[in-house]
N, C-alpha and C positions, 0 to 999 in steps of 0.2 A: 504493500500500500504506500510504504514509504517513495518508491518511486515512482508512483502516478504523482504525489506530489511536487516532484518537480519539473514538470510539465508547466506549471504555473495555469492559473486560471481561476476566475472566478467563484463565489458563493452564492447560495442561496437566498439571496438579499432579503424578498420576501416572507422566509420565513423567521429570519432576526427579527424583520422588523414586526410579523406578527406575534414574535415570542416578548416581546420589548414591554414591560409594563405601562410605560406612556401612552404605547397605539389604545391598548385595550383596556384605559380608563384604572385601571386596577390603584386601588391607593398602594403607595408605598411604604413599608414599613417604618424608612430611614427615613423618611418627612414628614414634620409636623405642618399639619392643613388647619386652619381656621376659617369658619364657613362665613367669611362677613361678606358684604355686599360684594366684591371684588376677588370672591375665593376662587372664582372657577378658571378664573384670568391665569392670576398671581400662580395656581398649579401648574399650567400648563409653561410660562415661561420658565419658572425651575426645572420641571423636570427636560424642556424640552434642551436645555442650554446644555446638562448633560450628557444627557443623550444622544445630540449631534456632534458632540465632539467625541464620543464612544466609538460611534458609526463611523466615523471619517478614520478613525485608526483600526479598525476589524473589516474594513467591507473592501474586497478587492474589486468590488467594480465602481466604476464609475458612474459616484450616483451624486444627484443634487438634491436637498430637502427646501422646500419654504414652506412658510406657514401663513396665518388668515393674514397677519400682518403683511407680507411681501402682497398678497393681493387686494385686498386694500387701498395699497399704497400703488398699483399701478394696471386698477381696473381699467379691461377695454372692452370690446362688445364681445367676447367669449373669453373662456377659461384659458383654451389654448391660445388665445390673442395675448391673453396678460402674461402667457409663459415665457412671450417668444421676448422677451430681453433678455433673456437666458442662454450664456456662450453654448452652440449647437445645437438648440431650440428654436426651429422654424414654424412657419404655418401655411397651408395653403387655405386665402380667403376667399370667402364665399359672400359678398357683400360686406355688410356692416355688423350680421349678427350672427354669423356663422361661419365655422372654421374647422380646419383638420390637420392634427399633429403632423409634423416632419422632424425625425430626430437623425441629425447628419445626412442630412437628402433622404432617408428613407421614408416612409410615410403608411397611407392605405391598411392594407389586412398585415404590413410586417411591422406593425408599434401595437402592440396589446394595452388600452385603458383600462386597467384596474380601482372600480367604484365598491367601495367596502370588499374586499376580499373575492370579490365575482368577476371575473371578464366582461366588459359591457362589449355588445352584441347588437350592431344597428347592421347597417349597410355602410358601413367605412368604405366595398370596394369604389364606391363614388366620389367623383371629385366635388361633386355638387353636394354630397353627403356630409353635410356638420356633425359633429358630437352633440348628442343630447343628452348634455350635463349644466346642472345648476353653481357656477361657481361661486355665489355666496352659500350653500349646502359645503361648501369643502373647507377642513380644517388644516389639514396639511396634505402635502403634496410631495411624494419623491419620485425624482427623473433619473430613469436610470437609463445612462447612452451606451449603447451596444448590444451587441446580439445576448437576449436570455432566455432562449428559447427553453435552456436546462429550467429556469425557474415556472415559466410560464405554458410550454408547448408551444405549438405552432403558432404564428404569428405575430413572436415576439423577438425573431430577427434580426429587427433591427434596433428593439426599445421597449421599454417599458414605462409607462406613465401611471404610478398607484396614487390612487387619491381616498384618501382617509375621514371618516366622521370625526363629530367634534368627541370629546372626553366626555366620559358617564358625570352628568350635573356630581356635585357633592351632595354629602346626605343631609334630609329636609331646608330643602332649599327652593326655590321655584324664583325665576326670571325669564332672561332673555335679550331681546337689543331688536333697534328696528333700524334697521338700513335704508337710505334715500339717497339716490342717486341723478344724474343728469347728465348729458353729453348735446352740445352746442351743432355739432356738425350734421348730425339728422334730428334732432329735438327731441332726441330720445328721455323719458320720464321712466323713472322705475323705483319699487321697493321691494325689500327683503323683511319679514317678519317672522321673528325666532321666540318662541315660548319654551321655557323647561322646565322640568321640577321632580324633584325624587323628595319619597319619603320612606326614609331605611333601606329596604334589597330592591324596590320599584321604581321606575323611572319611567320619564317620557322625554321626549325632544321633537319640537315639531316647528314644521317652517313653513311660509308660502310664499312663491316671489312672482313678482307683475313684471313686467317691459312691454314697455311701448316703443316701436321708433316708426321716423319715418325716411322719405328717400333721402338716400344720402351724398353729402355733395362733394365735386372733385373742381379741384381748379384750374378748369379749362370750360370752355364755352362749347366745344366740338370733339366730339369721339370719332372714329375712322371702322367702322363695322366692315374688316373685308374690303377696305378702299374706297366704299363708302360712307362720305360725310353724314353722321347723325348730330345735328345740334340740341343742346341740351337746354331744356328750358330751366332758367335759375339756377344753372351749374348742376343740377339734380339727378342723379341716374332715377328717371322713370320706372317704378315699382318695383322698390327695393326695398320697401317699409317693410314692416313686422311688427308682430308680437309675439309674446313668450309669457308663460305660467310654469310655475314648478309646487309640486305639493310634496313635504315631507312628512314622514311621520314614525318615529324612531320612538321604539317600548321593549326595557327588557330587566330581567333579574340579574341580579349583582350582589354575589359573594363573597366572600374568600375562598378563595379555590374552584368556583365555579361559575359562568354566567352564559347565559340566552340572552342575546340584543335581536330584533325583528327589526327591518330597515325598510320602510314602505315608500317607495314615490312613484310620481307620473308631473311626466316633461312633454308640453304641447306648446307646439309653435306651430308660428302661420308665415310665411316670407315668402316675397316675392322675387322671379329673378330678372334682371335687367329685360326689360321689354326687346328692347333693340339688337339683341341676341341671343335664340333662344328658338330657334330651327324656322321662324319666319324670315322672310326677305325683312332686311331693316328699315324699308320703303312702305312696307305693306303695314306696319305699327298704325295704331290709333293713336297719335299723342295728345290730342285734344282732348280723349278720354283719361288719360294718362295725368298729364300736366293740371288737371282741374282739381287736384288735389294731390297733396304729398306725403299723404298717411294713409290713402288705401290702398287696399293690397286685390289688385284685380288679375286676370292671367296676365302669364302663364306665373304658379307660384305650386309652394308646396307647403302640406300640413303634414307633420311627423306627429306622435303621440308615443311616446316610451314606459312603459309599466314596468315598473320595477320592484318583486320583493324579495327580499333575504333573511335568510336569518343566519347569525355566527354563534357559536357555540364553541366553549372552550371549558376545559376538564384537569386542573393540576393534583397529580398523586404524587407518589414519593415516586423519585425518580423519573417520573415522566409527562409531559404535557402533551395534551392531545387537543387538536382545534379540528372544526368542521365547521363547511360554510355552504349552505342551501341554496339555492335560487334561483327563481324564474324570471323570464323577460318578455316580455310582449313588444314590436318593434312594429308599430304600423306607419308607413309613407305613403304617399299621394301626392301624386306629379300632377296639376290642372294645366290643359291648353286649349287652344280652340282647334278643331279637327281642320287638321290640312291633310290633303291627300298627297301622297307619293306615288311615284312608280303606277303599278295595276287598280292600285285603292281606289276605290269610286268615287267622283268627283264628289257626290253628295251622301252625307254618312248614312247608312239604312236604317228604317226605324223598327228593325226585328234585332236587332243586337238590345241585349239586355246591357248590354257597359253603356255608360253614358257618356255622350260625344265628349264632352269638357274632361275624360279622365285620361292621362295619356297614360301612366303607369301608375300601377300601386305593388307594394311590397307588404305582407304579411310575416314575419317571421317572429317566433315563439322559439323559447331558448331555455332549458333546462341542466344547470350545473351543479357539481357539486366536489367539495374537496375537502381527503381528510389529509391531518398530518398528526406528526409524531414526535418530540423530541426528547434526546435522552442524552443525559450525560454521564458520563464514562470517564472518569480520570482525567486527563488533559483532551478529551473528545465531545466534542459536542454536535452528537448524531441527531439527523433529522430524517426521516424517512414519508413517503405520502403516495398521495393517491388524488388524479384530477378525473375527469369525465364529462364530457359536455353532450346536447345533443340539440338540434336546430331542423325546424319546420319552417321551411320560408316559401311562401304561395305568393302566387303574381295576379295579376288583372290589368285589365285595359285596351285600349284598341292600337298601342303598339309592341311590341315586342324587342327587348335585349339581351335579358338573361332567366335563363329557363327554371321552374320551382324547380327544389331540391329538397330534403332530406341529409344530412350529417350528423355524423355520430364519430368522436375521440374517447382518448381516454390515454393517458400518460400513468407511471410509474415512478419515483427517482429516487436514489439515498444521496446523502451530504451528509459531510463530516466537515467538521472545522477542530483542526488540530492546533491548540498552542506549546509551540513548544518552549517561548520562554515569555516573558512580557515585552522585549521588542520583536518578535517574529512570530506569525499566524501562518497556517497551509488550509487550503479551502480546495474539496475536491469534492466532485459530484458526478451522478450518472443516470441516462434518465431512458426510459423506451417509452416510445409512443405508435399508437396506431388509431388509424382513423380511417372512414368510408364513406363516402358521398354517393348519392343515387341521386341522379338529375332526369326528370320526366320528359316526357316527348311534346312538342308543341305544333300547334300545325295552325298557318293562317286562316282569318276568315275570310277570307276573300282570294278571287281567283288571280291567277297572275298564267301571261300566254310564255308557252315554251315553246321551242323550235326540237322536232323530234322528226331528223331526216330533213324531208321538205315539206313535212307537216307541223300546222302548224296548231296546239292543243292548251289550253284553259285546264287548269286544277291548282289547287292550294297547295301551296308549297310545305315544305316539312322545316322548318328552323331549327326543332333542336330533335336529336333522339334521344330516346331513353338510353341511359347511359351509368354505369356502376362500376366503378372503381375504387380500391383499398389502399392504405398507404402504410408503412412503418419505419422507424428511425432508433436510430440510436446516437444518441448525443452526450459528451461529457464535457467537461471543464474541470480545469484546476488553477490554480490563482497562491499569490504572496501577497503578505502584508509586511513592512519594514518599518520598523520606528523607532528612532530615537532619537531622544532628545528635542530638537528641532523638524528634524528630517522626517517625510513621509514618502515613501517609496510602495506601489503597489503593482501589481503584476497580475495581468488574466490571460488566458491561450483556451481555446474552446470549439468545439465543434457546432453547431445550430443546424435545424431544417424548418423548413416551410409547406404546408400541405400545398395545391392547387387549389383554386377556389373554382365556384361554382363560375362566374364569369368568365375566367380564363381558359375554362376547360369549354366553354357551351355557349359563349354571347353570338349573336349574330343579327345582328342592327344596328339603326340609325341611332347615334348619341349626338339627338338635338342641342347639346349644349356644345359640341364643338364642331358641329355640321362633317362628321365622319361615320363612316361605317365599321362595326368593330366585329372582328371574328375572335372563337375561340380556337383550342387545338385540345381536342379530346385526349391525345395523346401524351401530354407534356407531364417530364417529371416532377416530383418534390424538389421545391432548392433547398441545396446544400450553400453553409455558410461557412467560412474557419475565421478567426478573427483574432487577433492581438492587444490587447489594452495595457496601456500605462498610466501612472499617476506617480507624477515628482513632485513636490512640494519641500515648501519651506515657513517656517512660520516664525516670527517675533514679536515682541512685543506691541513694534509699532507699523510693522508691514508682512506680509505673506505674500507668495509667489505660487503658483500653480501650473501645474503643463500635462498635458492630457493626450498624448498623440495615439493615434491606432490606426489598424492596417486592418485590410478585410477582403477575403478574395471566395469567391460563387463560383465555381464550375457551371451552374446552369440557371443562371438569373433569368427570373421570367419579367420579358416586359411587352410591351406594347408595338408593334414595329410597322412603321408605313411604307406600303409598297405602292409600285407603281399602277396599281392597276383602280379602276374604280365600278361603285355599286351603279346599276340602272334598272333594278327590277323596282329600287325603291325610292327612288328620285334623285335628280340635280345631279346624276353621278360625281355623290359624293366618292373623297378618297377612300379605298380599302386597308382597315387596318389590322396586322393579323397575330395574336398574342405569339411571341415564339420565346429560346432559349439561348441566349451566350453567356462564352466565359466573361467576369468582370475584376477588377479589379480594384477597390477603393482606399485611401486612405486619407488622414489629415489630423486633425485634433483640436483643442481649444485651448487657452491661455487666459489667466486670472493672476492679475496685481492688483492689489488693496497697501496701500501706503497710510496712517494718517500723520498728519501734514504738523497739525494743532491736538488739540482734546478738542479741538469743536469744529475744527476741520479735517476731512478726509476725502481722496480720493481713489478711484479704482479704473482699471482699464480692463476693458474683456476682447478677446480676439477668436475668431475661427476662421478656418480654413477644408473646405474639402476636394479632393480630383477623386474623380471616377473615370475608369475608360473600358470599352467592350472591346475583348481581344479575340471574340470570334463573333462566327455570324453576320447577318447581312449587313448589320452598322458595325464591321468592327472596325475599330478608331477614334468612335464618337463615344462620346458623355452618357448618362441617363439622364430620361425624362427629371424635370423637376428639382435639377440640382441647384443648390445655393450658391452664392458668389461667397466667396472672400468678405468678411465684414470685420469690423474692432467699432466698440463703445469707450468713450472715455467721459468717466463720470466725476461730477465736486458737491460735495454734501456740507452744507455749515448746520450744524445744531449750536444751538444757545448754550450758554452754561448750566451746569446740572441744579445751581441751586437758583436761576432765574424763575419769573415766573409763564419763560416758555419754555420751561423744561424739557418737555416734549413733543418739539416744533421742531420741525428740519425744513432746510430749502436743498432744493436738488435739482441739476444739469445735466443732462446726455445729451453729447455729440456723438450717431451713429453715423459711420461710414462704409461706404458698400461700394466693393469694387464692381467693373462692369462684367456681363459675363458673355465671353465671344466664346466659349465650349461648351455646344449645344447641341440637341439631337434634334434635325426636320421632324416635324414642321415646326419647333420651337423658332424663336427669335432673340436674337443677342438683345442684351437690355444692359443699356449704357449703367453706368454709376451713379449716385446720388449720396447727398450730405442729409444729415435730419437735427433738428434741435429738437430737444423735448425737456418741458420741467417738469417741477413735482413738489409741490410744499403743503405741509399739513400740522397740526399739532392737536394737542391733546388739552381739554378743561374742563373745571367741573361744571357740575349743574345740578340742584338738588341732588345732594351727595352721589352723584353717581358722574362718571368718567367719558365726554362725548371725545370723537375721533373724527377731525373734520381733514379730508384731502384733497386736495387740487390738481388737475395735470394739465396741460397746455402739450398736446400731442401736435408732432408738426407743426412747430410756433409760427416757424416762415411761410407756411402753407406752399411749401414745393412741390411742384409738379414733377412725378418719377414713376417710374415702373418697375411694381416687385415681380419678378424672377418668377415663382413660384407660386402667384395669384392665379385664380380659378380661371380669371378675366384678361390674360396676361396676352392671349393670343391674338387679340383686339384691338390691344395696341389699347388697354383703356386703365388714367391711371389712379395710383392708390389717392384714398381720401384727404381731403384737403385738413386746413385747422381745424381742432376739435380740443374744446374745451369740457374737461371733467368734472364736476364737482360731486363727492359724496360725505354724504354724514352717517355715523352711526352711532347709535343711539341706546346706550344699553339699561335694565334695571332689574334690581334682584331683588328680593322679598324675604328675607333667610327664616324660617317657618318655624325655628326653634323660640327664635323672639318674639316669635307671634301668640306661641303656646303659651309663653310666660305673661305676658301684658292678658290673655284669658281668665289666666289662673289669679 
C-alpha cells in the first residue's frame, strides 16, 4: 500500500468535509457557545476560521472554500456569476439571470454541483441551461479545481462545486434575517426571507426568495445578428427579463451522536431569451411588441421548476461514523416559441397534435440518489469506504426534437485512506469502480419528410433516434501529498478520472435554435478517460502569502462537438452539420494568488490564471476546445477602518480585471479581443435595535465598457456583456433567544 502512495494524488475531499463537525452543525465539545442574539453568527466564524486552515494543510486537492460573507459581498445575478472572481472560476452566461459553471475551460455534465450532499440533476448538457440554485439558501461553498471523478463519479472531471446549508440554529433559539437587494442595470428588485428556531433535539430553517428583473442593458445602440444590424431600443436586449422564486424548508433531529436533517425546496423561474436570436430571422422579430415594455417576459422564453428533497443522516459509534444521504429530484423545462416551420414541416401547425404550437421543447427528468459512507480510524489511518447510486427518468415533449428520452442508472464503489505519517507529511490514496447504463428510446417524427429512393420519389416520417442500450465501467484511482512546515505548503495529486457519454452525445439529432446548427450524436463513442497532475506551493507570513496552483491534464478521447463541412436540408436554412466525435487533448495551466497587507487597514491581492488546450488528433487537431478562457489576472486594494472606529466593519474595495485576447479558437468560434474592467465594493456593518444590519454596494463595470466575454452563451453574435450595474443589498437579521422568553413567563 505503501507504494500506491507514492504515486501522489488526491483525497477524498468530500468526505473530510462531511466528516468535519462545522459542515454538520454538531456542537463542539472544545467550544463554549452562548445563545444571545448573535450566537448562530459568532459559531460559525470560530469554528469556520479553524477549520479552513485545517483543510488547506490535509487536502491534496485543490480546493477553495467561501462563505455567506464572500457572497454577500459580491452578489451578481446567479451563484455561479458571484463565483466567477475566483482564480479558474469561469461562467458561461445566459443573460442577466442565469449561468453555468466553467472550472479551467471545462464546464456542462464534466463539473458535478453538489447541493446538501446530493448531485443536483437538471439538464446542464445545455448551454442555454442555468443552475437552478438559490444562492442566498447557501452557507458555504467549496470549489474544488480538477478532475474528482474518485470522489464524485462521472461527471466530475473536470470539478466539483459543493454547496452546503446553513449550521443546525443553537438550542431554543428562533430568528433569522431578511435580505433586500437591487441591481440598477435591469431594475432588478428582490428579497430573501430566512426564519429559524430549535427547541432542544428539533429544528426548522426555512427560507423564500423573490427576483424580479427586467431587460437588461449593454452599451451599445446596435447588435450585429449574423451581419445583421438589430438596433436596440434603450440599449435593452429585448426579452431578457425574468423572474425567480425559491422555497426552503429544512427540519430535523439533532443529537449527540446522531441526527436526521430533511432539506425540502422548489426553484421556479421564468426568462426570456434575447428575441433577436433564437432560431427566427432577426428581421422577422416583433419589436414593437417587444420594446413596449421591459419587464415582460413574452416568446420565445423558458420556465424551469426544480423539486428538491433530501434527507442526511449521520450515525457516530465507537470507532466509526456512518453518513447516508437520500434524494429525489424533479427537473421540469419548457422551451416556449412561436411554431416556424423547417424543412418538410407544414407551413401551418395541424390542429390534431395534442402538443401545443407555443411549446418547442420540454424536459421531464426525475432523479433518485443515494449515498452511504463509512469512516474508520485505525492508528495513523483514517479509512473511508462508500457506496453512491443514482438513477434518472428524463421524458421529452414538443413539436421539435434534439435529444431522445432516456433512462440511467450508476452506481460507484470506493475506499480512501489518508495516512499520517508525521505532522508535517499526509499520503491520501483512493480507489473507486463504477458502472452505469443508459437506454435511450426510439423517436420518430410527426410529420412527413420526401426521400429520394432510386428515382422515386416517397413521403414517410423519418426515425431520429433509435432505441439504443448501452453499459459503461471504470476504474479510477488517485493518490496525493500533503507537505508542511512551518511556513511552507507543498501539495501533490496524480489520478486517473472517467466520464460516462451522455444521452445527447450518444442520440441528439436536431436543430439547436439557439445557435442556428444542427447537432448529431455518435451512438458509438466511448467513456472519456482523464489522467491529470495537481500542484499547490504556497507560502504564508505574517503579512503576505503566495500561492501557485499549476496542472496538467491529458484525454485520450475527449468528446466534443465538431463542425463539419456539410449541412442539414431536411430541416431548414441548411443549417451547418455538427457531429459529436472523439480526440486526443491535451491541457494545462494553473492559477496564482498574492495577498500582501500593505497597513493593518490596508491590503492588497492579485489573482492570475492561465489555460492552453490543444486537440492532437482528429478532425480539429491543432485547434483549442470549445469555450476556453483567455488569460486573465485581478489586482485588488481593500482599506478597512480601524478596528476600534466606529466603522469597524466597513471596507472599500477595487478590482482591476484584465483579460487577454483570445486568437486560439475552434470554428465557428471567434477571436474576442481583450478588455480592462473596474469594479468596486464597499459595505459595512451597524446596529439597529440591538441587532447587526450588513449593508453592500458594488458598482460592477464602473466604466460601462463595451467587450466580449469568450465564453458567453451570446458570444457568437458578436453581442456584448452588460453595461454599469449598480448593486445594493441589505441584510437584515433578528433573533429571539426563547430561553429569555421562558424566564420573563415564569
Amino acid at each position: 500500500m505503501k507504494s500506491f502512495y507514492v504515486l501522489l494524488f488526491p483525497l477524498l475531499l468530500i468526505f473530510q468535509t462531511g466528516f468535519g463537525q462545522a459542515k454538520n452543525g454538531l456542537p463542539d465539545s472544545t467550544l463554549k457557545t452562548t445563545p444571545a442574539p448573535s450566537a448562530r453568527q459568532l459559531k460559525e466564524v470560530v469554528i469556520n476560521g479553524k477549520r479552513l486552515q485545517l483543510r488547506q494543510k490535509e487536502e491534496s486537492l485543490n480546493v477553495i472554500t467561501i462563505g455567506s460573507d464572500f457572497i454577500q459581498r459580491n452578489l451578481s445575478g446567479s451563484l455561479m456569476k458571484t463565483l466567477e472572481r475566483l482564480p479558474g472560476i469561469k461562467t458561461i452566461g445566459i443573460g442577466s439571470g442565469q449561468s453555468k459553471p466553467l472550472i479551467r475551460g471545462l464546464g456542462f455534465n464534466r463539473v458535478v454541483v453538489i447541493d446538501k450532499g446530493v448531485k443536483h440533476e437538471g439538464q446542464q448538457w445545455g448551454a442555454d441551461h442555468g443552475l437552478e440554485i438559490d444562492q442566498f439558501a447557501a452557507a458555504e461553498i467549496e470549489l474544488i479545481k480538477g478532475a474528482a471523478s474518485f470522489m464524485y463519479g462521472s461527471d466530475a472531471i473536470g470539478g466539483a462545486i459543493d454547496i452546503k446549508p446553513a449550521n443546525v440554529p443553537p438550542k431554543n433559539a428562533l430568528g433569522g434575517s431578511i435580505d433586500l437587494i437591487g441591481k440598477s442595470n435591469n431594475n432588478l428588485y428582490g428579497s430573501s426571507i430566512n426564519v429559524f428556531g430549535r427547541k432542544e433535539d428539533w429544528f426548522f430553517d426555512s427560507r423564500i426568495t423573490y427576483q424580479n428583473y427586467g431587460d437588461y442593458s449593454v452599451p451599445t445602440d446596435t447588435v450585429f445578428v449574423y451581419d445583421y444590424a438589430v438596433r436596440l431600443h434603450n440599449r435593452n436586449l429585448r426579452n431578457t427579463a425574468g423572474q425567480e422564486t425559491g422555497l426552503h424548508l429544512n427540519t430535523g433531529y439533532v443529537k449527540e451522536g446522531f441526527r436526521s436533517v430533511f432539506y425540502l425546496s422548489n426553484i421556479y423561474s421564468k426568462s426570456g431569451f434575447f428575441a433577436n436570436a433564437h432560431g427566427l430571422e432577426p428581421r422577422r422579430v416583433n419589436t414593437e411588441m417587444h420594446d413596449a415594455s421591459a419587464r415582460d417576459v413574452q416568446m420565445p422564453n423558458q420556465q424551469v421548476n426544480h423539486f428538491k428533497l433530501i434527507n442526511r443522516s449521520n450515525y457516530q459509534a465507537k470507532g466509526h461514523k456512518l453518513e447516508m444521504e437520500l434524494g429525489y429530484q424533479r427537473n421540469f423545462r419548457q422551451e416556449f416559441s412561436q411554431y416556424v416551420n423547417h424543412g418538410y414541416m407544414p407551413p401551418v401547425y395541424p390542429d390534431y397534435l395534442s402538443i401545443s404550437p407555443e411549446l418547442e421543447r420540454e424536459f421531464d427528468k426525475r432523479v433518485y440518489s443515494m449515498n452511504l459512507r463509512d469512516m474508520i480510524n485505525v492508528g495513523n489511518h483514517q479509512l473511508t469506504t462508500g457506496f453512491n447510486s443514482e438513477y434518472q427518468d428524463n421524458a421529452i415533449n414538443g413539436w421539435t426534437f434534439l435529444v431522445p428520452s432516456f433512462k440511467q442508472a450508476s452506481a460507484g464503489v470506493f475506499v480512501y485512506d489518508k495516512y499520517k505519517i508525521n505532522e508535517q507529511v499526509l499520503l491520501h490514496g483512493a480507489l473507486r469502480y463504477d458502472y452505469g447504463q443508459i437506454r435511450m428510446f426510439k423517436y420518430t417524427d410527426w410529420f412527413d419528410s420526401e426521400l429520394t429512393a432510386g428515382e422515386t420519389i416517397i413521403s414517410e416520417k423519418l426515425i431520429r433516434a433509435n432505441d439504443l442500450n448501452r453499459s459503461f465501467n471504470s476504474l479510477v484511482w488517485s493518490a496525493g501529498i500533503n507537505y508542511n512546515v512551518h511556513n511552507f505548503l507543498l501539495k501533490a495529486n496524480i489520478g486517473k478520472s472517467f466520464r460516462m457519454p451522455i444521452a445527447k452525445e450518444l442520440g441528439a439529432n436536431g436543430v439547436n435554435y439557439h445557435y442556428f446548427s444542427y447537432e448529431k450524436g455518435d451512438a458509438t463513442l466511448s467513456p472519456e478517460q482523464s489522467y491529470q497532475l495537481d500542484l499547490s506551493l504556497g507560502w504564508n507570513e505574517d503579512r503576505w502569502s503566495v500561492l501557485i496552483s499549476p496542472f496538467y491534464n491529458y484525454f485520450p478521447n475527449y468528446i466534443y462537438l465538431n463542425p463539419t463541412a456539410n449541412h442539414d436540408f431536411y430541416y431548414g436554412a441548411g443549417n451547418q452539420i455538427f457531429q459529436y466525435a472523439q480526440s486526443k487533448v491535451l491541457r494545462y495551466g494553473g492559477e496564482f494568488q498574492l495577498k500582501y497587507k500593505v497597513t493593518e487597514n490596508l491590503s492588497t491581492e492579485l489573482l492570475g490564471e492561465y489555460l492552453f488546450a490543444k486537440q492532437v488528433s482528429g478532425d480539429k487537431k491543432g485547434y483549442t476546445l470549445p469555450f476556453s478562457p483567455p488569460a486573465s489576472a485581478l489586482a485588488n486594494l481593500t482599506w478597512s477602518p480601524e478596528s476600534e472606529s466606529f466603522f469597524k466593519h466597513s471596507y472599500f474595495s477595487i478590482d482591476y480585471r484584465i483579460t487577454a485576447k483570445q486568437n486560439n479558437i475552434v470554428p465557428p468560434e471567434k477571436k474576442t479581443p481583450g478588455y480592462g474592467l473596474i469594479n468596486i465594493q464597499a459595505g459595512t456593518k451597524f446596529g439597529l435595535c440591538r441587532q447587526q444590519l450588513t449593508l453592500s454596494l458594488q458598482a460592477q463595470n464602473l466604466l460601462n465598457t463595451k467587450y466580449l466575454n469568450h465564453t458567453s452563451f451570446y458570444r457568437l453574435i458578436e453581442l456584448p456583456e452588460a453595461g454599469r450595474n449598480i448593486i445594493m443589498s441589505l441584510k437584515v437579521p433578528f433573533n429571539i433567544p426563547l430561553n429569555k422568553q421562558k424566564k420573563r413567563n415564569q
